[in-house]
C-alpha positions, -999 to 999 in steps of 0.1 A, spaced: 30 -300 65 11 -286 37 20 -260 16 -1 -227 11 -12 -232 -30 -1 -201 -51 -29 -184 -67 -27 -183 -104 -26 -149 -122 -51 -137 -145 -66 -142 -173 -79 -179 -165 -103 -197 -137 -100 -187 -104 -73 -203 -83 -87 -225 -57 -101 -213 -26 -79 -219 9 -94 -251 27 -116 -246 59 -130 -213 44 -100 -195 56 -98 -158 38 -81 -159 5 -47 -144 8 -35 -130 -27 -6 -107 -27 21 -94 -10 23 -59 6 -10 -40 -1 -6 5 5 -24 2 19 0 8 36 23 -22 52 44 -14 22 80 -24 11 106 -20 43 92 -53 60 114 -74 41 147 -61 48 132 -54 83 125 -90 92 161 -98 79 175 -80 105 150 -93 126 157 -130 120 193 -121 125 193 -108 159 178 -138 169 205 -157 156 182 -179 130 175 -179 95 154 -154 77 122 -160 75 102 -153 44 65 -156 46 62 -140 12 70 -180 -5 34 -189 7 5 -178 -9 -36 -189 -7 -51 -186 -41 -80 -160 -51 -114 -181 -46 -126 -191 -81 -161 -174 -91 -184 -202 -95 -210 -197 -120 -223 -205 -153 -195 -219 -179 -173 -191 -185 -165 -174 -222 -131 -158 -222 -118 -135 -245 -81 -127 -241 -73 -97 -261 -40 -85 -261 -52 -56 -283 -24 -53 -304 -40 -32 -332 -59 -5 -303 -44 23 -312 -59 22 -345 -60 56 -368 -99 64 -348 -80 65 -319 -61 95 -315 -25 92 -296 -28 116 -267 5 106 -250 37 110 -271 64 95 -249 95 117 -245 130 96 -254 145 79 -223 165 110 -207 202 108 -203 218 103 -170 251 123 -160 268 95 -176 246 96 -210 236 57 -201 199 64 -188 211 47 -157 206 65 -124 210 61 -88 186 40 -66 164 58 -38 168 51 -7 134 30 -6 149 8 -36 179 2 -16 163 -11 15 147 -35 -9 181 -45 -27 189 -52 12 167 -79 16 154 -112 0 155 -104 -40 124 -136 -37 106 -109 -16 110 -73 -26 114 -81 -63 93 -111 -62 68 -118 -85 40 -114 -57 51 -83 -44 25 -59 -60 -1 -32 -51 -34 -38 -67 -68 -23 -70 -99 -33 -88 -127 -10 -100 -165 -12 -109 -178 7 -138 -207 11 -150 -212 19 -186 -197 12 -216 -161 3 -219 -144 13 -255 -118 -15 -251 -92 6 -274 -91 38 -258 -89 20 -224 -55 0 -242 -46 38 -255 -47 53 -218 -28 26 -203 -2 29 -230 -3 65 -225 2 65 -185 31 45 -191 46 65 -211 38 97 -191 54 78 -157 88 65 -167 92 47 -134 68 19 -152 92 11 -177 125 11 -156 146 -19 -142 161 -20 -108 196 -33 -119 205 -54 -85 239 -70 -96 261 -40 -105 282 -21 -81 267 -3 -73 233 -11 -80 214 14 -107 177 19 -121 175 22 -159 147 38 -175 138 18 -207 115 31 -241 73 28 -238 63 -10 -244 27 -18 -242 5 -22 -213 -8 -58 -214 -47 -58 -215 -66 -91 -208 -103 -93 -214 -124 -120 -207 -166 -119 -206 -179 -134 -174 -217 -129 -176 -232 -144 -141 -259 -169 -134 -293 -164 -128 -294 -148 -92 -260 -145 -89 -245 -117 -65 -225 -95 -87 -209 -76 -61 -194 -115 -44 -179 -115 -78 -161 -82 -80 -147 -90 -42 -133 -126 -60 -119 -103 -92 -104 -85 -66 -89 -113 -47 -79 -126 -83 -60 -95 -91 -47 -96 -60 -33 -134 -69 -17 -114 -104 20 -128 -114 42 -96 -122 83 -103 -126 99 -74 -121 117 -73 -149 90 -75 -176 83 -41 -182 58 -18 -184 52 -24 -145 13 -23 -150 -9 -50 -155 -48 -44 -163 -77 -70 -164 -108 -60 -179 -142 -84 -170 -173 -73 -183 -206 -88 -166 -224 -77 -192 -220 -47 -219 -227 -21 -192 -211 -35 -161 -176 -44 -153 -146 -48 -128 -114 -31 -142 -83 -45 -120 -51 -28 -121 -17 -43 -107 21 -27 -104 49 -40 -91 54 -24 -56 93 -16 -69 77 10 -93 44 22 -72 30 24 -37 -6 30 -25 -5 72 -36 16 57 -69 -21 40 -75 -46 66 -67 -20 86 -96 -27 57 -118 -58 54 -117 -67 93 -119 -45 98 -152 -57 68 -168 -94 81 -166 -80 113 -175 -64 96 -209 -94 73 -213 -120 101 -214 -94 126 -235 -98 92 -259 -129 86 -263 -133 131 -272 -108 128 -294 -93 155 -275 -61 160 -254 -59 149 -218 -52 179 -193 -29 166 -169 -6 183 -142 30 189 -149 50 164 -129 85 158 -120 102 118 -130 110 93 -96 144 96 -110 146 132 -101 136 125 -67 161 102 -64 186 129 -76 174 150 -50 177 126 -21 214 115 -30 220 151 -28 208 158 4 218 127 18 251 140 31 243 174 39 243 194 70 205 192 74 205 152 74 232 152 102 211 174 123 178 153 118 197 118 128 207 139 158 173 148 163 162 107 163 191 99 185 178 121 213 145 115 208 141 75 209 175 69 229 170 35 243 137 35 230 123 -1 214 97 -5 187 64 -13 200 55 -54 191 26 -71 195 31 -101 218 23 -132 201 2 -158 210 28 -188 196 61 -178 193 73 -166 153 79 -194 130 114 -200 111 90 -203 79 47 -196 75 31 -223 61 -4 -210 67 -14 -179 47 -21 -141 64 -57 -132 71 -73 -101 84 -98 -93 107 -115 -62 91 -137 -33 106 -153 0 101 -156 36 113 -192 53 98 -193 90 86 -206 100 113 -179 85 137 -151 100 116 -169 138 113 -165 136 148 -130 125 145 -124 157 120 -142 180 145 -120 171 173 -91 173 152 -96 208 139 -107 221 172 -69 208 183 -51 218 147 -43 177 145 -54 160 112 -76 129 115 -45 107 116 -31 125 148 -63 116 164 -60 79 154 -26 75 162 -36 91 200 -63 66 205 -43 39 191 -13 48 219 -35 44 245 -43 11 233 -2 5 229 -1 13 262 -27 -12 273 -12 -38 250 28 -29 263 23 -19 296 51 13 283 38 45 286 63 57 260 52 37 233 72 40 198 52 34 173 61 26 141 38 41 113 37 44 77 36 78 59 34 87 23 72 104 24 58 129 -3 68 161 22 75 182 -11 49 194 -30 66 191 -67 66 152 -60 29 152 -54 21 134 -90 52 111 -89 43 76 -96 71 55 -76 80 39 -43 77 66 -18 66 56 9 86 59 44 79 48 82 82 72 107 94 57 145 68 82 169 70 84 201 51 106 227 48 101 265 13 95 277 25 97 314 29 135 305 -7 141 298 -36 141 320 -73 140 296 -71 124 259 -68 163 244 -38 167 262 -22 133 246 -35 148 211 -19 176 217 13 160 223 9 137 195 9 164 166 37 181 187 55 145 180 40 143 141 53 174 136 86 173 148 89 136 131 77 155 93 100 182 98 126 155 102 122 130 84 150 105 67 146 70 54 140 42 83 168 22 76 192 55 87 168 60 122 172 23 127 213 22 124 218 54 145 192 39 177 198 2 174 176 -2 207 146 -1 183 154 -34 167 163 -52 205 124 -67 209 127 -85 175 155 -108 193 120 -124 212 100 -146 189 76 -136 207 73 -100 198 55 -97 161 70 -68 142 40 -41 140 32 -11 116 4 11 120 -10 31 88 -39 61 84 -44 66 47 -64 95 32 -78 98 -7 -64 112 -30 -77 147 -33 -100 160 -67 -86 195 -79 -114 218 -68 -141 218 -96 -127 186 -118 -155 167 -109 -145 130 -101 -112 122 -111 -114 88 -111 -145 82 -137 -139 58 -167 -175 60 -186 -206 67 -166 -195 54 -128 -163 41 -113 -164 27 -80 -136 11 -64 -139 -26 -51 -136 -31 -12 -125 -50 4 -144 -77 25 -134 -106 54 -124 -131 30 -102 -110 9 -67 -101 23 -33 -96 15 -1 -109 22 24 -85 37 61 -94 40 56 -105 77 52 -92 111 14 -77 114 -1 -44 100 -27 -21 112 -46 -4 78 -69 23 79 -83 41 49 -106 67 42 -129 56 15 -148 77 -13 -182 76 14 -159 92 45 -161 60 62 -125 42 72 -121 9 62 -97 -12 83 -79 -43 86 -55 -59 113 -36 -83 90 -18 -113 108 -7 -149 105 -24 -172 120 4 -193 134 15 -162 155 -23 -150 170 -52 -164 173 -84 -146 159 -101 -139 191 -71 -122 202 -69 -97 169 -108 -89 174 -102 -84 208 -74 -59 203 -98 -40 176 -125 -38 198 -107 -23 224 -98 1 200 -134 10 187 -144 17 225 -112 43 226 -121 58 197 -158 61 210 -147 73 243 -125 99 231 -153 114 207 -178 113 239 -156 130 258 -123 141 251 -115 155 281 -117 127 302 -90 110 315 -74 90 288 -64 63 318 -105 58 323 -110 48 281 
């Protein structure tokens, strides 16, 4: 059986495109949001059902290759950018001592649920979080090398090493290195559509090479179209940054950029090192208050399973074919009417979602106490709010839809579940040991492992203008049909809230395990909830 090809990593031609115009599968574990626990999930898995571990993340498609006029490639490393024009904006505080005076500290729990599973997953090469960016403008190539220098040394989780094979294991925070910079000029052919080839520099960062131990943790590929139009990609190693982690990023390296190109000092918040949230966590981790939360998770999903989706061919030992996503879209107008009904219930827009979406759990599992697994940012305290690092946490909710009568009821009993859930929240893998029903369905192969996630932007600080702007626009690259991700198995339900207000989506799967009709199905039943809901939300939720 053939082999999925790996994609190559930038700078160089495109790797080639899947066969049979499949969509171009190019990295593992997007932010969006099926992030970093699926590994060490599926191992557990794979075990209950008595068989080897499965690990999708060894097959790759390649990025599609933009075709086009004979291509003139710079690559500049940019070792003399931070020339004496250039002002340094950043100076890089000396790696901080640990209680031991090493600079080694202790691992989050997020870092050890990686070190739990496949080392070729987790800290494989592949297993990044990526975006790609279209300015318009002028690009002063120096001051772009300067910023990126300058938010790694600002963010020391770039520049730190997960050490795996000590007892135990330990992350050290090493000195600023330099933030590799290729650039390559790719002017298009006459007629050419510009914006197809921002979507394939997408896919191709997407396809980027990062070992985990070649610091700094942050890649960036610069392709200019012409002297005023470009695509900026930027790639980190998911060990060192989630979906929020980029946002960050990308916000302090237009930040540096434009303090750069002034001459002038950037004006950045005050933030607090991932290492001293990991200090926090080991200090609370044995507490009173964490006792009384895994209490709180045994009572409330006793017995309970995760939700699955049920596949349409039973879960392969090994993928050979690559992930692919069926995409949609909620308009503005669809989600203003999302907000509206969520403020007139005090639920945010992801309580709404998540309501429509148990309804369609319900349908899907016949259970009317779906548990449903969902990502969330796990940034509950406010001084962590500019922390670059791996964050992110799942959250197991259920609520009861046999207990409500119209769709506003069932909101209203899902933010009394959200709330509850935040208020105690611990790492998954601790939810998952003290309920061990949750895991029972992955014993079926025939019950895919699902995550649901509602991402909002990043929010400007009122009156700073656009936060994001490197020269005279910055727009961020979407995503389109054939452009995917690879995500470390099971299937993932993404929803974002882009710059416009509208919410880009994507149900990613493997096509071994579902066919595509029966992933466009399931989002189309979806879309009607939604609608339904926002017609009339006080209709029975059993008529949607």
């Amino acid at each position: 059986m053939e082999r999925v090809r790996r994609g190559r990593a930038l700078p160089g031609a495109g790797g080639a495109g899947a066969a049979g115009g499949r969509p171009a599968v190019v990295r593992p574990c997007g932010a969006g949001p099926a992030e970093g626990r699926r590994d060490a999930h599926r191992h557990a898995s794979n075990t209950a059902r008595g068989g080897a571990r499965r690990n999708p993340l060894k097959f790759f498609g390649a990025g599609r290759p933009i075709r086009g006029p004979p291509v003139r490639r710079s690559v500049e490393p940019h070792s003399d950018s931070r020339g004496d024009d250039v002002p340094h904006t950043q100076v890089a505080a000396p790696v901080p001592p640990s209680g031991d005076g090493t600079g080694r500290f202790p691992l989050s729990s997020q870092q050890e649920l990686w070190c739990a599973g496949e080392q070729s997953g987790s800290f494989g090469p592949r297993f990044t979080v990526t975006k790609a960016l279209r300015i318009t403008g002028p690009v002063d190539v120096a001051a772009l090398q300067g910023a990126l220098d300058d938010v790694v040394a600002r963010h020391e989780v770039l520049r730190t090493v997960i050490v795996r094979d000590a007892r135990p294991p330990y992350q050290e925070v090493h000195p600023p290195s330099r933030v590799p910079l290729h650039v390559r000029d790719l002017p298009p052919a006459e007629g050419q559509d510009r914006e197809l080839m921002a979507q394939h520099l997408l896919a191709e960062t997407e396809s980027v090479v990062l070992p985990v131990e070649d610091l700094p943790l942050l890649r960036a590929f610069l392709t200019r179209f012409d002297d005023r139009d470009a695509v900026l990609g930027l790639a980190s190693h998911h060990t060192a940054a989630d979906g929020w982690s980029l946002q960050l990023i990308n916000r302090d390296l237009a930040t540096c950029y434009a303090a750069r190109t002034r001459g002038a000092e950037p004006e950045l918040p005050q933030l607090r090192q991932y290492r001293e949230y990991t200090q926090w966590q080991s200090e609370n981790a044995a507490g009173a208050s964490a006792a009384e939360n895994l209490a709180y998770w045994r009572k409330r999903l006793d017995g309970a399973p995760f939700f699955t989706l049920p596949t349409d061919r039973p879960i392969p030992p090994e993928h050979t074919e690559p992930y692919v996503a069926h995409t949609f879209r909620f308009d503005t107008a669809t989600m203003d009417a999302v907000s509206a009904l969520g403020r007139a219930a005090r639920c945010s827009r992801f309580m709404v979602m998540l309501a429509a979406f148990s309804v369609l759990a319900r349908r899907i599992g016949g259970v009317d106490d779906p548990v449903v697994n969902t990502i969330v940012h796990g940034r509950g305290r406010p001084e962590y709010q500019d922390t670059v690092g791996p964050f992110l946490n799942f959250l197991a909710l259920r609520t009861d839809l046999a207990d409500a009568g119209t769709f506003r009821e069932l909101l209203l009993a899902t933010r009394t579940t959200c709330l509850e859930a935040y208020r105690h929240e611990v790492p998954i893998q601790w939810v998952e040991q003290a309920v061990p029903s949750l895991m029972a369905p992955m014993a079926d192969p025939r019950n895919c492992d699902f995550i649901f996630g509602f991402s909002e932007s990043l929010a400007a600080s009122p009156g700073a203008g656009d936060p994001f702007l490197i020269s005279e626009s910055t727009v961020p690259v979407a995503k389109r049909e054939s452009v995917t991700e690879q995500i470390p198995g099971g299937a993932a339900w993404n929803m974002g809230v882009t710059a416009s207000g509208e919410v880009s989506g994507t149900l990613q799967f493997n096509p071994e395990e579902f066919d595509a009709g029966t992933a466009a199905g399931w989002v189309e039943a979806y879309r009607s909830i939604v609608l339904g809901v926002l017609a009339d939300p006080d209709r029975d939720w059993r008529t949607l």
